[in-house]
DSSP file (Angstrom, degrees, kcal/mol; ACC not computed):
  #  RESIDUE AA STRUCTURE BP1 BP2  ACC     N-H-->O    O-->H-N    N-H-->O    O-->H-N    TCO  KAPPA ALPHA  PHI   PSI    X-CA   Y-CA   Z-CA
    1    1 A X              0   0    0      0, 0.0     0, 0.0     0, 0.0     0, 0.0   0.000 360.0 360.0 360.0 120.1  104.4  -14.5   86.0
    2    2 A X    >>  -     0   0    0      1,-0.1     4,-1.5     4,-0.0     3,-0.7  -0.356 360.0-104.7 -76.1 172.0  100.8  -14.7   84.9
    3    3 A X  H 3> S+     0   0    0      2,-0.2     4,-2.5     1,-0.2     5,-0.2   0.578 118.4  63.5 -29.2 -45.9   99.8  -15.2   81.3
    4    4 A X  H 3> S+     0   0    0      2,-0.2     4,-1.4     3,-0.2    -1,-0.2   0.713 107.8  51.8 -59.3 -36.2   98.8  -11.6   80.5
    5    5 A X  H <> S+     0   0    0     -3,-0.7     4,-1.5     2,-0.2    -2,-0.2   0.778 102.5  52.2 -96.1 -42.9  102.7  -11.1   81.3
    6    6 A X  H  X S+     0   0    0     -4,-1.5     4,-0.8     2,-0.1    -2,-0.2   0.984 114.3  44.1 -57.6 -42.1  104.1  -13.7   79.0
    7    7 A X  H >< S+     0   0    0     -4,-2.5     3,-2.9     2,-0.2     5,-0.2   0.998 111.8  55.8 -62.6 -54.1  101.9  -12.1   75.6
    8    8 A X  H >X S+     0   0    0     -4,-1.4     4,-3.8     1,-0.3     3,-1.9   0.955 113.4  37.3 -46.5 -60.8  102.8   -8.7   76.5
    9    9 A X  H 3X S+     0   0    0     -4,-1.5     4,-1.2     1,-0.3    -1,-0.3   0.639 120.7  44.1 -73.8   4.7  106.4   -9.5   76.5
   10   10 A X  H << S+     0   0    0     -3,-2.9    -1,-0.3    -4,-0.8    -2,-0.2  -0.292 113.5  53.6-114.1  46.5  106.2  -11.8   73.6
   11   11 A X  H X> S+     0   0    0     -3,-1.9     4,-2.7     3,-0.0     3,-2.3   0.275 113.7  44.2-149.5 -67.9  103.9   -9.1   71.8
   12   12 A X  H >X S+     0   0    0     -4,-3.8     3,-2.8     1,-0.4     4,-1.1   0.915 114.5  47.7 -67.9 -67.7  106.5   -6.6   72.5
   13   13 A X  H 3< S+     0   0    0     -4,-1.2    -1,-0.4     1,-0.2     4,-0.2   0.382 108.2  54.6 -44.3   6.0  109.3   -8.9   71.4
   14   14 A X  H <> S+     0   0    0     -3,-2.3     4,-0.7    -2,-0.8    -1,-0.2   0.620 112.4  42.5-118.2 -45.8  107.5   -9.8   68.2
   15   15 A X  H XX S+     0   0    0     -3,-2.8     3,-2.5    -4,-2.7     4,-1.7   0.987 113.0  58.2 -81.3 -45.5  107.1   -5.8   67.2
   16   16 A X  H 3X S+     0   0    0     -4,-1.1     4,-0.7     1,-0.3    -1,-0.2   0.562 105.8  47.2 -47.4 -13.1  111.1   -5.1   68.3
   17   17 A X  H 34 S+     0   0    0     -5,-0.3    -1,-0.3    -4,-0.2    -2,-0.2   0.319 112.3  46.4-121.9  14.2  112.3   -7.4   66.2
   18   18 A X  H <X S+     0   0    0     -3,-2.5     4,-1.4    -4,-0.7     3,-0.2   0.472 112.7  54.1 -57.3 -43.0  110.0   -6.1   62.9
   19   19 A X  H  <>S+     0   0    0     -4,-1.7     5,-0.6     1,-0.3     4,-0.2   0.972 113.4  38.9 -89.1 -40.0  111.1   -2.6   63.8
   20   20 A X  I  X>S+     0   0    0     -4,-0.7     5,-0.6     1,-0.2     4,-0.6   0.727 117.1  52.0 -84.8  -5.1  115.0   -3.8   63.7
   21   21 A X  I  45S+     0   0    0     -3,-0.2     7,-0.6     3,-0.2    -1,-0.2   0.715 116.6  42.0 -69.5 -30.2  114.2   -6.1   60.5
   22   22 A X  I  X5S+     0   0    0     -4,-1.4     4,-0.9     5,-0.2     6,-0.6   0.847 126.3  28.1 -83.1-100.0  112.6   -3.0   58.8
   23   23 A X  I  45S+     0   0    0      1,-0.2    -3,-0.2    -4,-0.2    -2,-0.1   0.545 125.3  37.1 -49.7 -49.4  115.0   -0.4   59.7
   24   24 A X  I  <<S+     0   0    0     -5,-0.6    -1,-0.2    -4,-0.6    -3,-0.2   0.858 121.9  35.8 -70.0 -44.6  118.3   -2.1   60.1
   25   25 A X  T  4<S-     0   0    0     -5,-0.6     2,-0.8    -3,-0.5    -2,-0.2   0.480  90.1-127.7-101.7   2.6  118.4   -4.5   57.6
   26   26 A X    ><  +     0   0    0     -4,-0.9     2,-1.6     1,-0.0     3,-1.5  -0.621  66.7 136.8 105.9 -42.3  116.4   -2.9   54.4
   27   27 A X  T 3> S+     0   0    0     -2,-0.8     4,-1.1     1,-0.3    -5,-0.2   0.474  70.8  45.6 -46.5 -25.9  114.5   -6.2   54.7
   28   28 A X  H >> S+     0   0    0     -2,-1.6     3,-3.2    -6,-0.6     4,-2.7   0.852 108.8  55.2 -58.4 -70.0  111.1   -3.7   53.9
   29   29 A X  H <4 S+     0   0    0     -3,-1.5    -2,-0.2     1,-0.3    -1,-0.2   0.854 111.2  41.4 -48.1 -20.9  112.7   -2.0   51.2
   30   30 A X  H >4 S+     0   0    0     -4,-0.3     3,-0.5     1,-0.2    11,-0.3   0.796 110.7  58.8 -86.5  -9.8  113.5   -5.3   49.1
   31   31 A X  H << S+     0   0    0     -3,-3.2     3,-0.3    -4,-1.1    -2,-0.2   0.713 114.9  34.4 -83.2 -26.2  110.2   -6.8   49.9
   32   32 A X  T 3< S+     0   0    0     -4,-2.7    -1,-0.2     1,-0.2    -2,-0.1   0.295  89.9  92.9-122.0  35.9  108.3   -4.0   48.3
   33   33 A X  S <  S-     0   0    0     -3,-0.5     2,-0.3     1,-0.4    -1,-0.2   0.778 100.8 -55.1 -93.8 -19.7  110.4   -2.6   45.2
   34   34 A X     >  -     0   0    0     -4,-0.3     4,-0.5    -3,-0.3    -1,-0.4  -0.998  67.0 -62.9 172.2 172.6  109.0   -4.4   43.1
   35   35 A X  H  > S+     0   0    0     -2,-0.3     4,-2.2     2,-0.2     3,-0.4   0.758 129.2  50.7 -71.1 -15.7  107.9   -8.1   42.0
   36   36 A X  H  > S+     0   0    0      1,-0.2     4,-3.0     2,-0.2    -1,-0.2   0.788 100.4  57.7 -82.2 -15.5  111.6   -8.8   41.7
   37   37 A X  H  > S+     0   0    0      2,-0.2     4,-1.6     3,-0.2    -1,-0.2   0.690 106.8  47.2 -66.6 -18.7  112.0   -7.7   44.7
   38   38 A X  H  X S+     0   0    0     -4,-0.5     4,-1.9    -3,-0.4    -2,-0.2   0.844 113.4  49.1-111.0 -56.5  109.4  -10.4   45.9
   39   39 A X  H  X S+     0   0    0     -4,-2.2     4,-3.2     2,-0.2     5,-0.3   0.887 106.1  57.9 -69.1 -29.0  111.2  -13.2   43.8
   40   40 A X  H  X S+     0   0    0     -4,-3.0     4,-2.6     1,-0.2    -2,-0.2   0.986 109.5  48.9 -74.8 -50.7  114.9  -12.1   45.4
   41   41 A X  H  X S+     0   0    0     -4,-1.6     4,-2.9   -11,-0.3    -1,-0.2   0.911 105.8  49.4 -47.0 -29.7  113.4  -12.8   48.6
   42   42 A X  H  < S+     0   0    0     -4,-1.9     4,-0.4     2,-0.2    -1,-0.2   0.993 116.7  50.1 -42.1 -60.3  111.9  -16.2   47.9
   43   43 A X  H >X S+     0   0    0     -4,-3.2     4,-1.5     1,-0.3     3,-1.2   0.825 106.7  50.8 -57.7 -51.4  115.3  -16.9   46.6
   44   44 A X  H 3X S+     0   0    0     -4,-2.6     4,-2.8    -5,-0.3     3,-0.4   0.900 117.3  39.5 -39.4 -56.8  117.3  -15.7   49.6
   45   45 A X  H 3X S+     0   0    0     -4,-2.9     4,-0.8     1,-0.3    -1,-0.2   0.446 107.3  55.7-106.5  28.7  115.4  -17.6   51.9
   46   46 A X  H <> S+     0   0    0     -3,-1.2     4,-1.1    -4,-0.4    -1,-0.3   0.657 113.2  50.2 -79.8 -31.7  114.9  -20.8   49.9
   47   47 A X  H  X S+     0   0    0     -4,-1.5     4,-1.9    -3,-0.4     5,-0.3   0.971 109.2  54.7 -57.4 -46.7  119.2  -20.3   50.0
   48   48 A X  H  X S+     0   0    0     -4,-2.8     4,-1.7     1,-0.3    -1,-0.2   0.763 108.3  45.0 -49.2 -45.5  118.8  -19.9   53.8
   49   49 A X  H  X S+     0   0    0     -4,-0.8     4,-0.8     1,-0.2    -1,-0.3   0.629 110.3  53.1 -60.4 -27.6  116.9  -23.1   54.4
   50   50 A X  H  X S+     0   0    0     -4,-1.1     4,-0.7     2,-0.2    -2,-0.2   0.785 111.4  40.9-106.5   4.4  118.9  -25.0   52.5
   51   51 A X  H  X S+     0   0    0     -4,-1.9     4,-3.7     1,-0.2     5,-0.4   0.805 117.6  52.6 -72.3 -42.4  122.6  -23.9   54.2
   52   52 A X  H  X S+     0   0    0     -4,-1.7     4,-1.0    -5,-0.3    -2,-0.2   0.769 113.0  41.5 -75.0 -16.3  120.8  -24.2   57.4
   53   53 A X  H  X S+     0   0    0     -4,-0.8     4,-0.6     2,-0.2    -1,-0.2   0.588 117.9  46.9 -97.7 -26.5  119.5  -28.0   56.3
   54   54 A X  H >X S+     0   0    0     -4,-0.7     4,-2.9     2,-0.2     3,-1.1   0.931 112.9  51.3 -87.1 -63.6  123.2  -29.0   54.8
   55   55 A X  H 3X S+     0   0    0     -4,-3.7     4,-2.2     1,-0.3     3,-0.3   0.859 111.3  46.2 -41.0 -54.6  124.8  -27.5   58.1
   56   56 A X  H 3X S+     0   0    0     -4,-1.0     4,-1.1    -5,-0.4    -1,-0.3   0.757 108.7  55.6 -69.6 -31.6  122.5  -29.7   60.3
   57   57 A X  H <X S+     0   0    0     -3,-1.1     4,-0.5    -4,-0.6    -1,-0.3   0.846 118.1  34.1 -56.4 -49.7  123.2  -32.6   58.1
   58   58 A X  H >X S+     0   0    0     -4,-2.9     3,-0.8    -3,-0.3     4,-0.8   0.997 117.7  51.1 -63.8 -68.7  127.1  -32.2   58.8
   59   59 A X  H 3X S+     0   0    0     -4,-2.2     4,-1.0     1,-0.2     3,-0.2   0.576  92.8  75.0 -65.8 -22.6  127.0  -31.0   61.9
   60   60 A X  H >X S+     0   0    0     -4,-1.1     3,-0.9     1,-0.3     4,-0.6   0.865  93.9  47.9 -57.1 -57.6  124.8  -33.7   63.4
   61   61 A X  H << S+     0   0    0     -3,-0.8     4,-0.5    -4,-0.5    -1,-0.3   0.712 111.4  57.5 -40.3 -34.7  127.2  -36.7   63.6
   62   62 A X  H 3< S+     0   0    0     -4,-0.8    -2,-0.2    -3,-0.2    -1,-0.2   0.672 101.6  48.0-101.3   5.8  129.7  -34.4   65.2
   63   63 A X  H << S+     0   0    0     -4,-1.0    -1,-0.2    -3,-0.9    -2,-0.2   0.540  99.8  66.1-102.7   5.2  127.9  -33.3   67.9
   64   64 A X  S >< S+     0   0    0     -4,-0.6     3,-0.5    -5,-0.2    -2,-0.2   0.457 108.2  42.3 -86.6 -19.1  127.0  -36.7   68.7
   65   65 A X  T 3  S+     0   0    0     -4,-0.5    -1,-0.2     1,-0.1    -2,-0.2   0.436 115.4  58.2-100.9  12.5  130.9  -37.2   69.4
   66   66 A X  T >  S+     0   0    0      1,-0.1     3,-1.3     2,-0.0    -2,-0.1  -0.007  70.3 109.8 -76.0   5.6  130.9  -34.0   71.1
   67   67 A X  G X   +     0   0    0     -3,-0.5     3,-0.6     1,-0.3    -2,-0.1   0.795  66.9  52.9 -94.7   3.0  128.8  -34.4   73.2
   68   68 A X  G 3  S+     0   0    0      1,-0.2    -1,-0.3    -3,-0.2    -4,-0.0   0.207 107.4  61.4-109.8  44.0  130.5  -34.5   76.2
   69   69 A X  G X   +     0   0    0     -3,-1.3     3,-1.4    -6,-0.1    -1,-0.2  -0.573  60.7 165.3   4.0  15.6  131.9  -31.3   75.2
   70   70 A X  G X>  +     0   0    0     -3,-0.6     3,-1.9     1,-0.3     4,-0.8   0.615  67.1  70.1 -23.6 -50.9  129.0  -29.0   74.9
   71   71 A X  G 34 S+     0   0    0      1,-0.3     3,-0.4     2,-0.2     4,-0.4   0.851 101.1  54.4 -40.2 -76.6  131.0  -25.8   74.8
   72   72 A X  G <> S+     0   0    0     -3,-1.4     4,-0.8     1,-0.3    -1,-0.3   0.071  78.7  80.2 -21.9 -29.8  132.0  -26.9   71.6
   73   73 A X  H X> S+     0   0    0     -3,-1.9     4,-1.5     2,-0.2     3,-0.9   0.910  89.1  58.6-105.2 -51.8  129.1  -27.7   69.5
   74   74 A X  H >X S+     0   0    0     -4,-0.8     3,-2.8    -3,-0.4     4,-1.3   0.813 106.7  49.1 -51.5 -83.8  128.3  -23.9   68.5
   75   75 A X  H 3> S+     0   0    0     -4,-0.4     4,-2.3     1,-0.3    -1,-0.2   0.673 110.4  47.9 -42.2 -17.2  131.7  -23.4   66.9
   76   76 A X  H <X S+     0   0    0     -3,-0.9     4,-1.8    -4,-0.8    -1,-0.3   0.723 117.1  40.5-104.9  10.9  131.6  -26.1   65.1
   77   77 A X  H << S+     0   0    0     -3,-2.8     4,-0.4    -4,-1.5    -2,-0.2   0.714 118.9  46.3 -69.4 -43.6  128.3  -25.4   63.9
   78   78 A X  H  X S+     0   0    0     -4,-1.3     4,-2.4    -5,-0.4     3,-0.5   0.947 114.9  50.6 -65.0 -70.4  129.1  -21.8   63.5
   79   79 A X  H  X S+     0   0    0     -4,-2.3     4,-1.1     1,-0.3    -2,-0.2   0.976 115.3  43.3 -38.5 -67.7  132.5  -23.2   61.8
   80   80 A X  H  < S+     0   0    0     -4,-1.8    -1,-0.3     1,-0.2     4,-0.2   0.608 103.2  59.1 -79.7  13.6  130.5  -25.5   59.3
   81   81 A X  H  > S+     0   0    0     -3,-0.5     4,-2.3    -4,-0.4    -1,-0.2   0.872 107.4  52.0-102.1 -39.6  127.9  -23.4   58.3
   82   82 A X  H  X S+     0   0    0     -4,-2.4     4,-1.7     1,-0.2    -2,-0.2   0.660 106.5  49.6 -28.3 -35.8  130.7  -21.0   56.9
   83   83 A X  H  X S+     0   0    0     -4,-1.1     4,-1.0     2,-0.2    -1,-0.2   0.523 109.5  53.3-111.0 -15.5  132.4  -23.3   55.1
   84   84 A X  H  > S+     0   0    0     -4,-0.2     4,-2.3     2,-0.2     3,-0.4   0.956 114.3  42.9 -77.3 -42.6  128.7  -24.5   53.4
   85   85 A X  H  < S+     0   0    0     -4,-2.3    -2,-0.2     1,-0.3    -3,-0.1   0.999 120.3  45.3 -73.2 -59.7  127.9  -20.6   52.3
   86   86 A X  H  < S+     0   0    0     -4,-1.7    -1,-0.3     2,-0.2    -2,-0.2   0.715 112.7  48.1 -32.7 -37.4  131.5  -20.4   51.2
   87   87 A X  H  <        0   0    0     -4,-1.0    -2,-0.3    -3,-0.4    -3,-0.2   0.997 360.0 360.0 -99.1 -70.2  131.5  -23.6   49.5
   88   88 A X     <        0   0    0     -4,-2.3    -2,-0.2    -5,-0.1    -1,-0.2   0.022 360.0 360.0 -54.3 360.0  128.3  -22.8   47.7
């Protein structure tokens, strides 16, 4: 696979997954209603980083006794990251 072949297909993944952020998920329409619209995103993905930073915090220790168990370490990542948005 030449070079030429890697951009293209990371060119095309790059716009397929804009078109399904815009259309499927409103993520356009809240970016551009308005300047609150501009501050609930901030907020959303200042929330997002910091579930995904608490999760990895938890989860870290336990997949270091998991680890020979592999299989294992997405549910319980999957598992605690639930129980942080829930708990918060």
């Amino acid at each position: 696979m030449s070079a030429k072949e890697v951009i293209a297909i990371m060119f095309a993944c790059i716009l397929a997954n804009n078109y399904v952020f815009q259309n499927f998920f409103g993520v356009e329409a809240v970016a551009l209603d308005s300047e609150k619209g501009i501050k609930c995103m901030l907020f959303n993905g200042l929330t997002v980083t910091a579930v995904l930073i608490v999760s990895t915090l938890i989860t870290w220790p336990i997949n270091a006794m998991l680890a020979s168990a592999s299989y294992l370490q997405t549910l319980v990542f999957a598992i605690v990251t639930t129980a942080v948005v829930y708990i918060a």
